[in-house]
Backbone as CSV, one residue per row, in Angstrom:
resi,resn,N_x,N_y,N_z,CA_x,CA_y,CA_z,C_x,C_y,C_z
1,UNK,-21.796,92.299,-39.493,-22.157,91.073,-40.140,-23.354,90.470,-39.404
2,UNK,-24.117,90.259,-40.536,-25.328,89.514,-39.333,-25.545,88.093,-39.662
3,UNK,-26.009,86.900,-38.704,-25.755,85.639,-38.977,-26.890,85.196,-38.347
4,UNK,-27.529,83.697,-38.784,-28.912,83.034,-38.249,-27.901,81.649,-36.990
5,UNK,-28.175,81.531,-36.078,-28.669,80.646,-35.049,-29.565,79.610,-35.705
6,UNK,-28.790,77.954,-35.793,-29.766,77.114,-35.877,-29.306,75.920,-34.528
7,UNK,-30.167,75.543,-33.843,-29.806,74.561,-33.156,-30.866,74.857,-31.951
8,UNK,-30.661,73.926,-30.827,-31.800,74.332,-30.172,-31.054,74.794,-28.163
9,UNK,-31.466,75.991,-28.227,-30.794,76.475,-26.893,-31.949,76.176,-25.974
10,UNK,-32.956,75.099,-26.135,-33.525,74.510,-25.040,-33.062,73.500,-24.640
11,UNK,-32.608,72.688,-25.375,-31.694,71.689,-24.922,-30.947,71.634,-23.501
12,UNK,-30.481,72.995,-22.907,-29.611,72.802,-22.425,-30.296,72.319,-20.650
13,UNK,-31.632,72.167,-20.415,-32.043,71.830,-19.424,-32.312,70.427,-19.606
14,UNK,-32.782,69.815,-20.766,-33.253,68.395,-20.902,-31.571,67.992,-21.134
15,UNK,-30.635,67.624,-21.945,-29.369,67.348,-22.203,-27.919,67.296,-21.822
16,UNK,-28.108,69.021,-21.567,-26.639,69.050,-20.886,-26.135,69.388,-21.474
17,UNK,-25.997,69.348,-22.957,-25.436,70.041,-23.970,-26.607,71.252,-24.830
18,UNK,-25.668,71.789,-25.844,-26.651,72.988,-26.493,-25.327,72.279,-27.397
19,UNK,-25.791,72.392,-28.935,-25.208,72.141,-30.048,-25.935,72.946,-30.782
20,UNK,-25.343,73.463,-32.339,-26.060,74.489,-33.147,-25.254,74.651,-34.722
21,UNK,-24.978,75.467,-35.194,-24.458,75.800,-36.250,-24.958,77.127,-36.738
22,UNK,-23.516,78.116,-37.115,-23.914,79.693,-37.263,-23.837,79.564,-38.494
23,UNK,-24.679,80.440,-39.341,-24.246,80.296,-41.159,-24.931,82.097,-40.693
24,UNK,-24.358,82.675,-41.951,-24.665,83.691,-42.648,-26.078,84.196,-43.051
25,UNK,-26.568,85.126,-42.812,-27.198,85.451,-43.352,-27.749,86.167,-44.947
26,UNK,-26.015,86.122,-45.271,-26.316,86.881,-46.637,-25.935,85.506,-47.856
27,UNK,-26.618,85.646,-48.728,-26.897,84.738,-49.306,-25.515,84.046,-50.131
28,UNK,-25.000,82.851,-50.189,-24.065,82.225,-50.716,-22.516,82.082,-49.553
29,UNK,-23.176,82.575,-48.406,-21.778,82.956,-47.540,-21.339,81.751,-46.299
30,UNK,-22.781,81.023,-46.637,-22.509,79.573,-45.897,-22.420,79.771,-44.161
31,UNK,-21.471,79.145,-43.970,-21.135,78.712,-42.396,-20.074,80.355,-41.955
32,UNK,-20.305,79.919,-40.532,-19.302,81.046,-40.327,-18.577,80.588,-39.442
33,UNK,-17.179,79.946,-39.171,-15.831,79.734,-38.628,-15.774,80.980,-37.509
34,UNK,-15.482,80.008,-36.368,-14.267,81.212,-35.508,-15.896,82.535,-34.841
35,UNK,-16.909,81.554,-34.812,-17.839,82.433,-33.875,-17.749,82.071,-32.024
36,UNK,-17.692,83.334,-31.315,-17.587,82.771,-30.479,-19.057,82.460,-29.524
37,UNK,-19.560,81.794,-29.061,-20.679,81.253,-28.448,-20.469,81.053,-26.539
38,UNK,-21.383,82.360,-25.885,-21.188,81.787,-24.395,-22.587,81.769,-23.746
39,UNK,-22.879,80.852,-22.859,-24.162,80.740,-22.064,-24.151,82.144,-21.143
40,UNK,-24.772,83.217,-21.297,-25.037,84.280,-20.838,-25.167,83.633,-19.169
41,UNK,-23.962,84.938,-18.754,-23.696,85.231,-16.886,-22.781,84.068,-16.459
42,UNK,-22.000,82.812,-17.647,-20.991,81.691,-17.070,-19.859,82.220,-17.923
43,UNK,-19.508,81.117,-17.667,-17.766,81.158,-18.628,-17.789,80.088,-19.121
44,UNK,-19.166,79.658,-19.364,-19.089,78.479,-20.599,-19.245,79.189,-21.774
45,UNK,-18.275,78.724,-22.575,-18.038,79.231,-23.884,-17.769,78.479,-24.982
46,UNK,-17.302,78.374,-26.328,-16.631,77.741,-27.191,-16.759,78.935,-28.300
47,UNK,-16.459,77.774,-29.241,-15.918,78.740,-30.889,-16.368,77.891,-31.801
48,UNK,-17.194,78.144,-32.517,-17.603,77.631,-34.007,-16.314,76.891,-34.838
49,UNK,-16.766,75.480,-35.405,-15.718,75.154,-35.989,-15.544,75.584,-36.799
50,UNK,-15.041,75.099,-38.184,-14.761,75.707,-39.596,-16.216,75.284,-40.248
51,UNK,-16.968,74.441,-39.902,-17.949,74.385,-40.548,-19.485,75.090,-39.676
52,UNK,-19.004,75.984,-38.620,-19.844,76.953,-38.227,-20.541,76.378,-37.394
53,UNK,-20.177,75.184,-36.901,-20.828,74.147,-36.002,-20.054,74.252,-33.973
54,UNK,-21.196,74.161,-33.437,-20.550,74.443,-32.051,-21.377,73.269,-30.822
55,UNK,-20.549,73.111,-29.935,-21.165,72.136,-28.969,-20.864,72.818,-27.677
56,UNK,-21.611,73.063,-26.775,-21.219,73.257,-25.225,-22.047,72.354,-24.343
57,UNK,-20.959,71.937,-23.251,-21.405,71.204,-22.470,-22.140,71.858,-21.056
58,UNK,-22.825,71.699,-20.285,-23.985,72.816,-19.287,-23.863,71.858,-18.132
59,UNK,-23.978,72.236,-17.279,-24.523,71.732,-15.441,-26.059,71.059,-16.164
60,UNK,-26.518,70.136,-15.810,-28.050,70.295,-16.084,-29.262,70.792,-15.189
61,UNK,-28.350,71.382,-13.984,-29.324,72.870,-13.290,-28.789,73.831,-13.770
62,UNK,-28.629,74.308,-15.086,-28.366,75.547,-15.996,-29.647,75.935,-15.718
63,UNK,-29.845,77.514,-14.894,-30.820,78.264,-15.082,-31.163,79.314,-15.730
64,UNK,-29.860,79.424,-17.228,-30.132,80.433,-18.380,-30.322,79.297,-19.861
65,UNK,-30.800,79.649,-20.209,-30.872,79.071,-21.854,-30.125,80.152,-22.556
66,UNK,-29.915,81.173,-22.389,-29.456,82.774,-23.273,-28.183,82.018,-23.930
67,UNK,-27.750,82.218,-25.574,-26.558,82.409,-26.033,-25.704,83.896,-26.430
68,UNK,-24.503,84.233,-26.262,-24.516,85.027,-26.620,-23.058,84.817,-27.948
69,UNK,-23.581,85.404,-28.884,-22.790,85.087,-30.025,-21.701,86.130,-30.429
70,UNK,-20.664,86.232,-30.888,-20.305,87.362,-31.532,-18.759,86.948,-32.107
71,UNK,-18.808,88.115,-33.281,-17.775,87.520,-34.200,-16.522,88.637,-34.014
72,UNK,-15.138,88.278,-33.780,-14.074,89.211,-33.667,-14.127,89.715,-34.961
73,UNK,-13.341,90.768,-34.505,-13.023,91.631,-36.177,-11.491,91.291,-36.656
């Protein structure tokens, strides 16, 4: 399944947070629920809500911006 990243993973040096929302890439398939989202090399993590929407909170000396996304089967 492949899916678009909207939100901004620069944030996470000015903010403290990274917020976003995963939707689909194939057309009419909307949001995607139940993605999981982690700041590459921590164990900060979360999970997409039902409306494909996600928030993580960061150190604000986070020295990765990287997300890494992926959907269970």
């Amino acid at each position: 399944m492949v899916f678009f990243v909207l939100g901004g993973s620069a944030l996470i040096a000015q903010t403290g947070a990274i917020t976003g929302s995963v939707t689909s890439s194939i057309e009419g398939e909307g949001t995607l629920p139940a993605v999981t989202v982690i700041v590459k090399g921590t164990a900060i993590g979360t999970s997409t809500d039902a409306d494909g929407r996600y928030s993580l909170s960061v150190p604000a000396d986070a020295t990765t911006s990287m997300l890494i996304f992926s959907l269970g089967s």
